[in-house]
C-alpha positions as CSV (number, residue, x, y, z in Angstrom):
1,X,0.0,0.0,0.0
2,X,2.8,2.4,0.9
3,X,4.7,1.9,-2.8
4,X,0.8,2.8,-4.1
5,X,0.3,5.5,-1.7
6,X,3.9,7.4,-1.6
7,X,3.9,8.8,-5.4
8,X,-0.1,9.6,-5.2
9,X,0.4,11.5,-2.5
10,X,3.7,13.3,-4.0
11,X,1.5,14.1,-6.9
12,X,-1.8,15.4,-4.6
13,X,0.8,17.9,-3.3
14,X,2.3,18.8,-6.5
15,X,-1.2,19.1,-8.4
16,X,-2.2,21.7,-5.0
17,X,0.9,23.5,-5.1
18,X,0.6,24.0,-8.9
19,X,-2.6,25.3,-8.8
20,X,-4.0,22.7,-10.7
21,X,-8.6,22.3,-10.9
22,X,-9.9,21.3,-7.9
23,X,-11.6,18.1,-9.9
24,X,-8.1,16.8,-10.3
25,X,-7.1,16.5,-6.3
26,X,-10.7,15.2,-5.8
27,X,-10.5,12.0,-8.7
28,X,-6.9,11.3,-7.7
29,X,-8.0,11.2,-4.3
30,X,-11.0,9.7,-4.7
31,X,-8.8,6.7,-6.8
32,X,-6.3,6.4,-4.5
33,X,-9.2,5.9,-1.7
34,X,-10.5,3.0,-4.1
35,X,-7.1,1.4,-5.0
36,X,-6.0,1.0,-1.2
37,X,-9.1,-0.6,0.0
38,X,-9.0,-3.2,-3.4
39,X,-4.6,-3.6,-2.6
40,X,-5.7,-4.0,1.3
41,X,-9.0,-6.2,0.8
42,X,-9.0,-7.6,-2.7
43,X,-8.9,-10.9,-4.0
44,X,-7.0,-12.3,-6.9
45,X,-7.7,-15.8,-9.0
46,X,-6.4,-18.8,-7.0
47,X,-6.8,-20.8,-9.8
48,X,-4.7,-21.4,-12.9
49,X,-7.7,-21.6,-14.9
50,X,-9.1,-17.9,-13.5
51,X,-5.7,-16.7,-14.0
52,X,-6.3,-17.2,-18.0
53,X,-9.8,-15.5,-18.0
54,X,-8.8,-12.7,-16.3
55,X,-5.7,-12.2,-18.2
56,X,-8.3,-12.5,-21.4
57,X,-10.4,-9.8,-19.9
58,X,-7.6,-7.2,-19.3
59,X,-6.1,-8.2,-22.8
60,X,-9.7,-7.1,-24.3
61,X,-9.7,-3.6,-22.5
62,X,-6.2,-3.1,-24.2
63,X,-8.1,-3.5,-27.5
64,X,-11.2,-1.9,-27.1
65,X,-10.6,1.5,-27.9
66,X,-9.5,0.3,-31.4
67,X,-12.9,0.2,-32.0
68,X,-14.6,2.2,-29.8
69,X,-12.5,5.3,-30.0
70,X,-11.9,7.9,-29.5
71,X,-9.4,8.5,-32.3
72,X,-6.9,11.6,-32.0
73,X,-4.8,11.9,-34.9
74,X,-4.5,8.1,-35.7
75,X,-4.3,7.6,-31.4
76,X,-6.8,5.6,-29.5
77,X,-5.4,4.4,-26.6
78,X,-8.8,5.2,-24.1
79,X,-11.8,4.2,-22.9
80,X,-14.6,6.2,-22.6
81,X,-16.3,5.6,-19.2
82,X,-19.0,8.1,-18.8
83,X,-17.5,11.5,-19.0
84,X,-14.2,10.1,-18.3
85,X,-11.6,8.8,-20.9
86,X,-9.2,6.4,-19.2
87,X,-5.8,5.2,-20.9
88,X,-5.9,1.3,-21.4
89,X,-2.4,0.7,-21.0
90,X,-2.4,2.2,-17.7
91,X,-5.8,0.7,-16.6
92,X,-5.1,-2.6,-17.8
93,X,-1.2,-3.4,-18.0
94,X,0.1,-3.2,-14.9
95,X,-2.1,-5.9,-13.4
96,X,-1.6,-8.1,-16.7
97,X,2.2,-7.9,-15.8
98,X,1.5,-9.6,-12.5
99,X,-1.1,-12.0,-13.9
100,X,1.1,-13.1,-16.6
101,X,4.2,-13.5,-14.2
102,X,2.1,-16.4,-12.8
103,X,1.3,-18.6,-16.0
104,X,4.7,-19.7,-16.9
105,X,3.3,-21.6,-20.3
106,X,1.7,-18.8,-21.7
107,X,3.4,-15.4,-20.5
108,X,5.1,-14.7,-23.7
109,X,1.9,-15.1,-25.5
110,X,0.2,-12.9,-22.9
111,X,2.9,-10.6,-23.8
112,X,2.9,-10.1,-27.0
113,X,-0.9,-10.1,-27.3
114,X,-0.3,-6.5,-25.1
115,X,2.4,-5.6,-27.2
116,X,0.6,-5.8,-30.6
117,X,-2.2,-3.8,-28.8
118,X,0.3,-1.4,-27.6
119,X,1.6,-1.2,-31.5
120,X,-1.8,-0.7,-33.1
121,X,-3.1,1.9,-30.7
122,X,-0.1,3.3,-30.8
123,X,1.1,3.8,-27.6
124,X,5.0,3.6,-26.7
125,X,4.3,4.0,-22.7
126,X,2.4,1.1,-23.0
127,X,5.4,-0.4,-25.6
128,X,8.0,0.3,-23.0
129,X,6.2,-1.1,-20.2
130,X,5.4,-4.8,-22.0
131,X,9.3,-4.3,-22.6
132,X,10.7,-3.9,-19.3
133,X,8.1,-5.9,-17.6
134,X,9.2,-8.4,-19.9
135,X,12.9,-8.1,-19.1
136,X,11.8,-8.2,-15.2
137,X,10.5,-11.6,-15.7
138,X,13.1,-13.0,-17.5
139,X,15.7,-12.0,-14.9
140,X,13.8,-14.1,-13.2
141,X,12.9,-17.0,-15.1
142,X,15.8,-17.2,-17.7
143,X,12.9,-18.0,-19.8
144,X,14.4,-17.5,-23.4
145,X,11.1,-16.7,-24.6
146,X,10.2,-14.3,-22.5
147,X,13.9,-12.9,-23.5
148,X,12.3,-12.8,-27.3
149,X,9.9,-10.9,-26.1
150,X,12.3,-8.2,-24.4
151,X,13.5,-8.1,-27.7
152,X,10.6,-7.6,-30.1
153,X,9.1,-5.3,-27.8
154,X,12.1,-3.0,-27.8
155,X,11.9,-2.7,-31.7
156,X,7.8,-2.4,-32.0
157,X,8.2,0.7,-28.9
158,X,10.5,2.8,-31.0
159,X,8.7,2.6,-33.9
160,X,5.3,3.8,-31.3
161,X,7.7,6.2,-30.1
162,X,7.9,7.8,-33.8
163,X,4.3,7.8,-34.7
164,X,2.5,8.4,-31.5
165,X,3.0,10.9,-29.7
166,X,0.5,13.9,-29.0
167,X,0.8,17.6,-28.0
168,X,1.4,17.1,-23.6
169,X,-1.9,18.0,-21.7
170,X,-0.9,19.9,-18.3
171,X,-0.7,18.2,-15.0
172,X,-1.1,15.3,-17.4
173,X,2.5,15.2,-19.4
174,X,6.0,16.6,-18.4
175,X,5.1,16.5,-14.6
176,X,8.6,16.0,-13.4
177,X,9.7,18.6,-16.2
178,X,7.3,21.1,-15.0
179,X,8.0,20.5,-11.5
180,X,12.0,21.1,-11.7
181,X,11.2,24.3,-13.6
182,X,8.7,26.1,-11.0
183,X,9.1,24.0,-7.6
184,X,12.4,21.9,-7.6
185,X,12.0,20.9,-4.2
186,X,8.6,19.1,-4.9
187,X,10.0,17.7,-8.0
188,X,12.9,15.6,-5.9
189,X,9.9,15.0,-3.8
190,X,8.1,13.4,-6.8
191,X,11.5,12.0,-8.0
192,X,11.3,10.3,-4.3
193,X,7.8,8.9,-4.6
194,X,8.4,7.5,-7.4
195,X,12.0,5.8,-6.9
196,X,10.5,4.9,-3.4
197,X,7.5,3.1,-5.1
198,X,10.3,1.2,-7.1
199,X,12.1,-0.4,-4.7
200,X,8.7,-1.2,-2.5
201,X,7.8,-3.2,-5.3
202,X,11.3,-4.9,-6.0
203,X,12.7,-5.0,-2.6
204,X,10.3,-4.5,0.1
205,X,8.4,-7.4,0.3
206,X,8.8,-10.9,0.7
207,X,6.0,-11.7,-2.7
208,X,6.7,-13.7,-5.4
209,X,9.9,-12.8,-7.5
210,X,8.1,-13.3,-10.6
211,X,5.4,-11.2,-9.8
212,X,7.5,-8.6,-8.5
213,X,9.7,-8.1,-11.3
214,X,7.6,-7.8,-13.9
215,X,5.4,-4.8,-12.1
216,X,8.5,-3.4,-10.9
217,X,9.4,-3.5,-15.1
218,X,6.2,-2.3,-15.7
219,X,6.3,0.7,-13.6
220,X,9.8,1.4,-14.8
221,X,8.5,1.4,-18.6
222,X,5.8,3.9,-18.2
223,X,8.1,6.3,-16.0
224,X,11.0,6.0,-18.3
225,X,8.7,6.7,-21.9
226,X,6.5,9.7,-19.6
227,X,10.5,11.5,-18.7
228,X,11.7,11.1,-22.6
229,X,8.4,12.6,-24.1
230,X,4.5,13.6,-23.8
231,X,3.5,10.4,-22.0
232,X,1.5,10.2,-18.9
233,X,3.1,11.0,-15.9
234,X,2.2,7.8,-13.9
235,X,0.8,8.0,-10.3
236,X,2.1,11.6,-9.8
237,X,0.5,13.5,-12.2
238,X,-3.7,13.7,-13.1
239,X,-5.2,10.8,-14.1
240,X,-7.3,7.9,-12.4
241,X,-6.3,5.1,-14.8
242,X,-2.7,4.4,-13.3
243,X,-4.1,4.7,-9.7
244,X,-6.3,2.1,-10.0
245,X,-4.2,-0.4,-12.3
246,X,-1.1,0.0,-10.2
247,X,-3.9,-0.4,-7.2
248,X,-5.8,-3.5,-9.0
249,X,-2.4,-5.2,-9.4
250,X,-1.1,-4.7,-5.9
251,X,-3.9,-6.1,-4.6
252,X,-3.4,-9.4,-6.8
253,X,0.3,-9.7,-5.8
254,X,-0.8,-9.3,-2.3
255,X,-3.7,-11.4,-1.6
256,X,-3.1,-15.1,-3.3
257,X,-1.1,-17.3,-0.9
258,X,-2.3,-20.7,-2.2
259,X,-0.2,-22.3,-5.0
260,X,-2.3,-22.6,-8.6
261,X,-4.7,-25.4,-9.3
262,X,-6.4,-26.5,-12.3
């Protein structure tokens, strides 16, 4: 809960002290609210079997908005949910990287089912965080599959990276940039969440190496793609959709203690 709830919180101050809309404190809030009770009380599949159907479900939010829209200059990486648009990748990802650390057979598949998502939206945030997820688990697993994947997702990201990006929306985009330029010290405060959310993940808890790794990666990816260009700021800038994936997929590493039937 704490790697969930230091960067939120980093960004609740920043959006304040920035003078950003009221709305924005009060959805962030209100999703960090909803992510801690799911990481603290949620449930994930205990079965093999459920493991697979859920990892189906998150696969068809990534592809959704190809046909739902909207469609921004040849972009559609959201889902419309009432008057909200939510980014897929962020929704859906980071809870597909733990779900797929846990079926050894099929994770590569998983994987590159979320890549070619990832490629057709495009979206290189989403690109980069398949990648390093990827690479997570195969520092785990040795898996030379999984090490393919690395591989191929690397390439398909930097050609999302040149077709895909968009003009940066404020609060949204360029946090950390913004930050340094008007506030430094709540930038290395960000800079501090979000490092301190990393090693949480990797290093402070005794969960499942697998499952670890490859959310750790995933974080990583999205925070690396947002700092290199107009990418969602994950966790400390506006925006409900990383909240509640990073909160949907804590809550699954956390709360499954039984070994995997069929």
């Amino acid at each position: 809960m704490a790697a969930l709830a230091l960067p939120v919180l980093a960004g609740l101050l920043y959006l304040a002290l920035a003078s950003a809309p009221q709305n924005h404190l009060i959805i962030n809030g209100a999703a960090l609210a909803a992510a801690l009770l799911w990481a603290a009380f949620g449930q994930g599949p205990s079965t093999l079997a459920s493991v697979r159907i859920m990892c189906g479900l998150l696969l068809a939010l990534l592809y959704i908005p190809l046909i739902t829209g909207p469609d921004i200059i040849g972009v559609t990486r959201w889902l419309p949910v009432g008057p909200f648009m939510l980014n897929a990748g962020t929704l859906a990802f980071p809870a597909l990287a733990v779900l797929s650390a846990r079926d050894e057979q099929y994770a590569p598949a998983i994987l590159l089912l979320a890549l070619l998502a990832a490629l057709l939206q495009p979206d290189a945030a989403l690109g980069f965080a398949i990648t390093f997820a990827a690479a997570g688990l195969h520092d785990v697993t040795k898996d030379w599959r999984i090490g393919l994947v690395t591989i191929i997702g690397f390439i398909a990201s930097i050609l999302m990276a040149l077709r895909g990006e968009l003009p940066p929306q404020p609060f949204v985009e360029r946090v950390l940039i913004d930050a340094f330029g008007s506030m430094p010290a709540v930038g290395l405060l960000l800079i501090i969440g979000l490092v301190g959310s990393f090693c949480l993940i990797l290093f402070g808890t005794h969960l499942p190496r697998r499952q670890r790794f490859a959310l750790a990666g995933a974080m990583f990816g999205f925070v690396i793609t947002a700092m290199m260009s107009n990418y969602p700021s994950i966790l400390i800038g506006y925006g409900a959709a990383p909240i509640l994936g990073f909160g949907l997929a804590f809550g699954l590493v956390v709360r499954p203690k039984k070994a995997l039937t069929i």
